[in-house]
C-alpha positions in Angstrom: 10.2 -17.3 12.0 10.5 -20.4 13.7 9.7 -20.9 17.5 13.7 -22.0 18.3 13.9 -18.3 17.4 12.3 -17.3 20.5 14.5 -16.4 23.5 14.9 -20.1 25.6 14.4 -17.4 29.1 10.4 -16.7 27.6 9.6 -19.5 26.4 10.1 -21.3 29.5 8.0 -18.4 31.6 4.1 -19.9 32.3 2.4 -18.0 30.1 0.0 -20.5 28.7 -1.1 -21.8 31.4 -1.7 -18.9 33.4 -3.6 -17.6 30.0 -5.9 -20.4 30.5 -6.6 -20.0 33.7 -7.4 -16.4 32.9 -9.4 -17.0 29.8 -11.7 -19.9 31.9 -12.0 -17.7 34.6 -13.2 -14.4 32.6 -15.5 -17.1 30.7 -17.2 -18.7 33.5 -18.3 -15.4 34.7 -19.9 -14.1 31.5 -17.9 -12.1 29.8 -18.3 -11.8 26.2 -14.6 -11.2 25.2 -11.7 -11.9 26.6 -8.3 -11.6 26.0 -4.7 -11.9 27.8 -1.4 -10.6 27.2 2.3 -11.9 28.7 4.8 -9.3 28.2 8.6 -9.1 29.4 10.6 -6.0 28.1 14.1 -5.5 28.6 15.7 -2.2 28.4 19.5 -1.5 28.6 20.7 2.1 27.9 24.2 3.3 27.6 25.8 6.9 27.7 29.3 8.5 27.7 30.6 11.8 27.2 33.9 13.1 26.0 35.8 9.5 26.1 34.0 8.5 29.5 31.1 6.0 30.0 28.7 8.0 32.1 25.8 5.6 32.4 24.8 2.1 31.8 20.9 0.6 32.8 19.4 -2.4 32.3 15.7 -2.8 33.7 13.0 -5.3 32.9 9.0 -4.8 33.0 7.4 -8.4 33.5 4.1 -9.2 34.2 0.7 -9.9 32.4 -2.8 -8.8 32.1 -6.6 -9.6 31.1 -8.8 -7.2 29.3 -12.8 -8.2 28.9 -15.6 -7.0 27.0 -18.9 -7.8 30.1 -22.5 -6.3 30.0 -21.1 -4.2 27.1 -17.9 -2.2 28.7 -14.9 -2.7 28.8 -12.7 -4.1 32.1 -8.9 -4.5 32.5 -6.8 -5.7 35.3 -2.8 -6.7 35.6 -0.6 -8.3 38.1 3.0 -9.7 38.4 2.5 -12.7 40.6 3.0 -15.5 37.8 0.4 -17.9 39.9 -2.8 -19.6 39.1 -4.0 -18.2 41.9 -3.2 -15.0 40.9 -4.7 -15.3 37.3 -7.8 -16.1 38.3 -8.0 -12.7 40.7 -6.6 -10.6 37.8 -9.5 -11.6 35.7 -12.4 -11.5 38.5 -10.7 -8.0 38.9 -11.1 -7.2 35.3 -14.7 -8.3 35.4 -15.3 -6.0 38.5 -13.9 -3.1 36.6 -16.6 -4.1 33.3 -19.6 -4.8 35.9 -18.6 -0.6 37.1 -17.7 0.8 33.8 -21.4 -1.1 32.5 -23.5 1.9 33.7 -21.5 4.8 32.6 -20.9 3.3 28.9 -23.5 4.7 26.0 -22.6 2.5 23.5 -22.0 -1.3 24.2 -18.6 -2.3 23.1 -18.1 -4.4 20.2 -15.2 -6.1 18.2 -14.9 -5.9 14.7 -14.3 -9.5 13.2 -10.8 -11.4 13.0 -10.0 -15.0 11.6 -8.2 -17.0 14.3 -4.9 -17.3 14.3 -4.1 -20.7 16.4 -0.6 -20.7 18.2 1.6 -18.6 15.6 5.0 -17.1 16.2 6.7 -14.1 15.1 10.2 -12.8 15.9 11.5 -9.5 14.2 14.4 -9.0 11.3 18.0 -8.9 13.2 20.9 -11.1 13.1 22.3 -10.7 16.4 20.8 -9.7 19.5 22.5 -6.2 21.2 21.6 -7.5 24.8 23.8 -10.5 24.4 26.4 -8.5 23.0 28.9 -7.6 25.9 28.3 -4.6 27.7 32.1 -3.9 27.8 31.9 -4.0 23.8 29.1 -1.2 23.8 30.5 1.0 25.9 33.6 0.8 24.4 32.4 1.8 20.8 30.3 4.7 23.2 33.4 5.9 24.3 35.6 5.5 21.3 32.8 7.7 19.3 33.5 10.7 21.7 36.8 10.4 22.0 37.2 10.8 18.3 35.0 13.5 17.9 36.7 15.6 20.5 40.2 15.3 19.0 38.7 17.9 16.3 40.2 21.2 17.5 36.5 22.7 16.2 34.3 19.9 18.8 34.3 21.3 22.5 32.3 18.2 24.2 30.2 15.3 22.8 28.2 12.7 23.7 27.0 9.3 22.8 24.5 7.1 23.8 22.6 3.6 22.7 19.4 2.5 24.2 17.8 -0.9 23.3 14.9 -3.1 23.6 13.5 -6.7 23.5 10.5 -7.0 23.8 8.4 -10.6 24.0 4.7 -11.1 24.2 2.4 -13.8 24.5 -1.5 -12.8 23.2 -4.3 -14.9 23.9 -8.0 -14.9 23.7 -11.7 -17.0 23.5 -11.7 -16.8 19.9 -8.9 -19.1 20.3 -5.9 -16.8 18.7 -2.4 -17.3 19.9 0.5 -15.3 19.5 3.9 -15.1 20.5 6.8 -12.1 19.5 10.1 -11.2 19.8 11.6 -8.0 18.6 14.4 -5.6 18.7 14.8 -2.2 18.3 17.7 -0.2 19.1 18.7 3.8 18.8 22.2 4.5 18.6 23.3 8.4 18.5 26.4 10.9 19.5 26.1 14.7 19.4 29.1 17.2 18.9 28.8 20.5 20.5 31.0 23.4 20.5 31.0 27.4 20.8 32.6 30.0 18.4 34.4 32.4 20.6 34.3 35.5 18.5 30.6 35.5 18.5 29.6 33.2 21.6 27.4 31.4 19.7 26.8 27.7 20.6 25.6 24.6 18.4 25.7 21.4 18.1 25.5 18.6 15.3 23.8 15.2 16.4 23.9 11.8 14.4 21.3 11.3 11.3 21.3 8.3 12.5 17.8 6.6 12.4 16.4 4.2 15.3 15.6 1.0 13.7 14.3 -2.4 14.6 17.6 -4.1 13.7 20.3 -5.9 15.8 24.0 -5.0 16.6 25.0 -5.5 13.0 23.3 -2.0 12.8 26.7 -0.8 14.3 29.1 -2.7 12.5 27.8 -0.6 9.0 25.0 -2.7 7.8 22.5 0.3 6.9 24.5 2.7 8.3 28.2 4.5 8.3 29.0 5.8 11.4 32.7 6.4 10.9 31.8 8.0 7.7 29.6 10.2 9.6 31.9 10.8 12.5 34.6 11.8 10.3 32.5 14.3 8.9 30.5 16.2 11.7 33.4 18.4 12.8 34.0 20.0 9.9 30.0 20.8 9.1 29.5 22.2 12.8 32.8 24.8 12.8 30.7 25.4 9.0 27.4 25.9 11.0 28.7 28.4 13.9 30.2 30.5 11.1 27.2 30.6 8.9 25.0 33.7 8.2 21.5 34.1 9.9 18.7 33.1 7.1 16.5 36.5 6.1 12.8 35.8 6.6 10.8 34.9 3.5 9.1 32.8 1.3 11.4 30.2 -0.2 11.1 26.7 -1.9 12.2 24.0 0.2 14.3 20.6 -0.7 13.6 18.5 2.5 15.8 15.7 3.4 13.9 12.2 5.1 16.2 12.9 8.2 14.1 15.9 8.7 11.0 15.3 6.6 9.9 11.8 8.8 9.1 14.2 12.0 6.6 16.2 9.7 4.8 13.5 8.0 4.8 12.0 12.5 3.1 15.1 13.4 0.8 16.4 10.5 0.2 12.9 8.9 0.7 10.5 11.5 -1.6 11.7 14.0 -3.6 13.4 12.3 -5.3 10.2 10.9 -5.6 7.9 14.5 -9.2 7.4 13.9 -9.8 7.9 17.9 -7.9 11.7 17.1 -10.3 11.9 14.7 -13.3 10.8 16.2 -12.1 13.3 19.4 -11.5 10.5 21.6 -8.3 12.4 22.7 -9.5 15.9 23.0 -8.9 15.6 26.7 -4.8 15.3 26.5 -3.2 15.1 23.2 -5.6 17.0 21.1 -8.0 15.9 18.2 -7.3 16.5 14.0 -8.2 18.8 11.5 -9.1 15.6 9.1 -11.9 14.4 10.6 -14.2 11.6 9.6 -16.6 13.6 7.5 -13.5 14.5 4.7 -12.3 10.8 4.2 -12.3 10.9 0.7 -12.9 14.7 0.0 -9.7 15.8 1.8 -6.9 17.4 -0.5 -4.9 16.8 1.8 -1.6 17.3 -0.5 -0.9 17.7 -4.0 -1.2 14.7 -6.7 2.3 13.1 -6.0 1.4 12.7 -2.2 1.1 8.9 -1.4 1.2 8.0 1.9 0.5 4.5 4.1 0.4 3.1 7.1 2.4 -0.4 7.3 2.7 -2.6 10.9 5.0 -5.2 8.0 8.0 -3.2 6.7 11.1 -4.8 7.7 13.2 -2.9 10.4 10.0 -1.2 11.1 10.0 0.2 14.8 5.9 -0.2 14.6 6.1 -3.7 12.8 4.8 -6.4 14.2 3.2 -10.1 13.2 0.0 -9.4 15.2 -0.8 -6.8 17.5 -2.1 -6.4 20.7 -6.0 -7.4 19.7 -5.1 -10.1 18.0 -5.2 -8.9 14.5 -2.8 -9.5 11.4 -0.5 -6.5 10.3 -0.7 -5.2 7.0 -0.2 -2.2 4.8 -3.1 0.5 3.5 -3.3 3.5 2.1 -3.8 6.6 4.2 -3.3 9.4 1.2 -4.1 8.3 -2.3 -3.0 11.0 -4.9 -3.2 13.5 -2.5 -6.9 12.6 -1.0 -7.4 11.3 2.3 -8.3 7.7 2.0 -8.1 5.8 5.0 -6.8 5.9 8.8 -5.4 3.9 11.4 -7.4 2.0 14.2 -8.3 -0.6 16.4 -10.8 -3.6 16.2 -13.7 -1.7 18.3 -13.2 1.2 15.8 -13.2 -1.0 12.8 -17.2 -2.2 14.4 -18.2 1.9 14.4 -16.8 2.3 11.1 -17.8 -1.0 9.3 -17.3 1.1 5.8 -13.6 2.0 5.9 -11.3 -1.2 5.5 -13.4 -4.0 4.7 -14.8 -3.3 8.4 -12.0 -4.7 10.0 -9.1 -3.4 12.5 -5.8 -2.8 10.3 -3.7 -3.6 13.8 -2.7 -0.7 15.3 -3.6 -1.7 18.9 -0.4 -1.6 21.2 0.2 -1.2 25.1 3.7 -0.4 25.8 3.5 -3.0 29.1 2.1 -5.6 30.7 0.5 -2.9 33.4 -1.4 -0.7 30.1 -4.7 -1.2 28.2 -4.0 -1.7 24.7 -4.9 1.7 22.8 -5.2 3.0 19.2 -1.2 3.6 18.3 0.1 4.6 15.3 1.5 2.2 12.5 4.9 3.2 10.3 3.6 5.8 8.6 5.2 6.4 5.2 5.7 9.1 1.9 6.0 7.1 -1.1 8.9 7.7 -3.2 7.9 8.1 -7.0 8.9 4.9 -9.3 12.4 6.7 -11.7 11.9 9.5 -9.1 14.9 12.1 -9.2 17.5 11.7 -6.6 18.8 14.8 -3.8 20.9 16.6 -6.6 18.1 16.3 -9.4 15.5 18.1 -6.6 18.0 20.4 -6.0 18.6 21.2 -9.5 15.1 22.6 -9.9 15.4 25.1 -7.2 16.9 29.0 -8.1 16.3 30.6 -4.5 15.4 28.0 -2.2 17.1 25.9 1.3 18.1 22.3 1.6 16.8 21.0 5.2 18.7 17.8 6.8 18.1 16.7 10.3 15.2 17.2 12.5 15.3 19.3 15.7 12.8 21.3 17.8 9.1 21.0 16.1 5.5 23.1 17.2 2.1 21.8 16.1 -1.3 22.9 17.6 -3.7 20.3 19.2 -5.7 19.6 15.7 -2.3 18.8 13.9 -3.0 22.0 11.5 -0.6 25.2 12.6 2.5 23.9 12.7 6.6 25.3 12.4 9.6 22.7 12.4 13.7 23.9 12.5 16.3 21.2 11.9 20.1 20.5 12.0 21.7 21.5 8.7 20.5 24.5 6.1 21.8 24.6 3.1 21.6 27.8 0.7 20.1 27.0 -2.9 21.1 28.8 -5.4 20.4 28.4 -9.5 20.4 25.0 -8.3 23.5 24.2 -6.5 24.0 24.7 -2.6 26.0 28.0 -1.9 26.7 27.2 1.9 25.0 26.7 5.5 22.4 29.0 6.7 21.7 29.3 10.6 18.2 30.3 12.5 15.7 28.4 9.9 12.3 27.4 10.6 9.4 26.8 8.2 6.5 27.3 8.7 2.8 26.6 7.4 -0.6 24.7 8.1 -0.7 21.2 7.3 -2.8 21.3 3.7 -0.9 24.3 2.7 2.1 22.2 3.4 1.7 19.3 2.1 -0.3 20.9 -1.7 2.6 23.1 -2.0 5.1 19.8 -2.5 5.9 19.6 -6.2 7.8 16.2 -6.1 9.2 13.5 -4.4 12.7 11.9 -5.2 12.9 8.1 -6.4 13.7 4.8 -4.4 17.2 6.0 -4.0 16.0 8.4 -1.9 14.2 7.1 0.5 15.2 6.6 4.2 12.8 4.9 7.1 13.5 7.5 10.1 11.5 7.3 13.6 11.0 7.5 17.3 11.5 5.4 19.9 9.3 8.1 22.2 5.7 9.1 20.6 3.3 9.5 23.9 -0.2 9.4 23.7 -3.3 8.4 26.3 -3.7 9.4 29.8 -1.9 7.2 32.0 0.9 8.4 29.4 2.4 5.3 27.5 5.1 6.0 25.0 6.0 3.5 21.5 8.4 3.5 18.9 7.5 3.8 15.6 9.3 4.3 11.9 8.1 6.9 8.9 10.3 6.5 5.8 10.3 8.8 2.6 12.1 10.1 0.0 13.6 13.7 -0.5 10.8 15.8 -1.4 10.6 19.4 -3.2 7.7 22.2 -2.2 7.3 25.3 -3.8 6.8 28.7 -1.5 7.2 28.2 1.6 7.3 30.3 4.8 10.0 30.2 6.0 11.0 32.5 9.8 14.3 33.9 11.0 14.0 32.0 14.8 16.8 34.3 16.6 14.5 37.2 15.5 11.3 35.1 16.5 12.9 34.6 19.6 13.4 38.3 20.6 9.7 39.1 19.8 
């Protein structure tokens, strides 16, 4: 998109200049690489409960930072002092840390190749920006959500709540790439809650709702029905509290994407970050159970499993034009016909691993602030839908003794991304086909490969719904991004599946 695109308030900040001073500076005293990134993120978050506005935040993290490659290692430095004078400290600082980090580095860094890209803009897809929307507006909508959900004799309390971001960055480095982005992302949501007093049980049924990287027109219906959805909650939650407790079993499983997107996160999406693989993150967030010896042995599904990683799709909470390296987004192929095929990673990656994508970075570097080192983060990780697929009723249709799955909730997964067990919002009982009512207590459970062979088929186009996260941590210091898996209703055949009130008492 065009630079008038941009927000007028970045634009005028001194980015370029100070990224000259910082580039000159990191240049003059030998450093191989060097790059610098300009960030301001704004944040506003809203909340209200039961026809009350509760909270309402804004903050802003501004600054920038300079990351070099000297003698082989890696240095990084940031500051918030928008000065020449301070530029030129943040780099000598960032050459300081390179000069230390030299002698306890094995292998000298090195950056796999990338064409220039000279002064380019990028700005995501929205039509109207939710921060200049007024905050009045927002909070009335958050308040008019709970109100109307609580005039349902079967809703005791419920909440709402709409957090949002814009986020601008300027990238610059000796290669001579410049970038500049703008985009938005926002996650909208309410929750119903409410206790059956025969029983004293208590549940709750939350929005499907996915986070996306859209503008307010999000909330006026374009890609989603919210009154459609809050006239419709009450009635499935008094449902819910009065549904029978699954039995334990094997049963096949018709999964919906508002519950299917946090699997394919966890046992997909993490499983194939290269530095996972590579045990790069042992120390914190684990390593994976597809390591770099199986690319392109791996069953890692059945036949009809396609799966990609994509930094383009539009709404995409990962999508970007260039990420934090410097490097073009684009889309690959993680799972080809149910093989692993490819993973996700960064430019020094793409130099150790010169054989898997052409040798080059597919963009997945990101920092969530000016104050972070760009890491390997995950793309928008995606389960293809099959081309004249069947929709949700055809799956369903193919299934005698089986549950229907919609919504995501609490979710387990050891540190390789194998052992895992996920529960959800809404369980439907399948019967010859047809659902027969809610179930309550459902988890399934299974290892990732056993998983994802035992899925039969996936549903067509019509199916298919990009879900996400706005909160996937990873590296120590602990940074958090957003990021989108979409996919299609999917059918798998045999699955464990665990009564969690009796899990619970054991």
């Amino acid at each position: 998109m065009a630079e008038r695109d941009l927000d007028p308030t970045f634009a005028a900040l001194p980015y370029r200049r100070l990224a000259q001073v910082a580039l000159a500076t990191a240049q003059g005293l030998g450093a191989t690489h060097a790059d610098f990134r300009f960030e301001r993120n704004r944040y506003q978050y809203l909340g209200a409960r039961d026809g009350v506005l509760q909270t309402a935040a804004d903050s802003e993290d501004l600054g920038f930072a300079v990351r070099v490659v000297h003698g082989g290692a890696w240095g990084f430095a940031a500051g918030v002092v928008l000065t020449d004078e301070e530029a030129v400290r943040i780099a000598q600082r960032a050459v300081a840390v390179a000069r230390v980090a030299a002698g306890m580095t094995r292998t000298p860094v090195e950056l796999a190749p990338e064409p220039v890209y000279d002064d380019v803009t990028w700005v995501s897809s929205y039509e109207t920006n939710p921060l200049e929307v007024p905050t009045a507006d927002k909070a009335a909508l958050l308040v008019d959500w709970t109100r109307r959900l609580t005039e349902h004799a079967s809703v005791d309390h419920a909440t709402s709540y709409l957090q949002q971001v814009q986020e601008n960055k300027y990238y610059a480095d000796l290669a001579g790439t410049r970038t500049t982005q703008q985009r938005i992302r926002m996650q909208p949501g309410f929750e119903a809650m409410a206790t059956d007093e025969s029983t004293g049980i208590f549940d709750s049924m939350a929005s499907l709702a996915p986070p996306v990287g859209r503008g307010w027109e999000y909330l006026e219906g374009r890609g989603w029905d919210f009154d459609a959805e809050i006239a419709e909650i009450p009635g499935l939650l008094a449902d819910k509290l009065r549904a029978p407790s699954v039995t334990a079993g094997r049963y096949d499983l018709v999964i919906h994407p508002s519950n299917l997107w946090l699997t394919i996160h966890e046992s997909i999406g993490h499983a194939t970050e290269l530095d996972r693989a590579l045990g790069y993150e042992a120390n914190y967030a684990g390593t994976s159970f597809a390591t770099y010896d199986k690319l392109g042995t791996l069953r890692y599904g059945s036949p009809v499993m396609n799966v990609t990683g994509d930094r383009t799709v539009e709404h995409g909470l990962a999508s970007v034009g260039w990420d934090d390296e410097g490097v073009q987004t684009r889309e690959w192929d993680i799972v080809k016909d149910g093989t692993l095929v490819g993973y996700q990673l960064d430019r020094s990656m793409g130099h150790m691993k010169p054989e898997l994508h052409e040798g080059r970075s597919n963009g997945c570097a990101y920092a969530d602030s000016p104050g972070h080192i760009p890491i390997q983060r995950m793309a928008n990780v995606s389960l293809q839908p099959a081309p004249g697929g069947p929709d949700t009723d055809g799956l369903i249709s193919q299934v005698e003794n089986g549950i229907y799955v919609v919504g995501d909730k609490s979710w387990s997964i050891d540190m390789q991304r194998f052992n895992f067990q996920f529960t959800g919002q809404q369980f439907w009982k399948i019967e010859n086909g047809q659902l027969a009512g809610q179930l309550r207590d459902v988890a399934y459970q299974a290892t990732t490969t056993e998983f994802w062979n035992s899925m039969e088929a996936v549903g067509g186009p019509q199916t298919y719904v990009l879900g996400g996260a706005f909160n996937c941590g990873k590296a120590q210091p602990g940074q958090v991004a957003a990021v989108s898996h979409g996919c299609p209703t999917a059918l798998f055949r045999d699955v464990n599946v665990l009564n969690t009130l009796d899990e619970a008492g054991n």
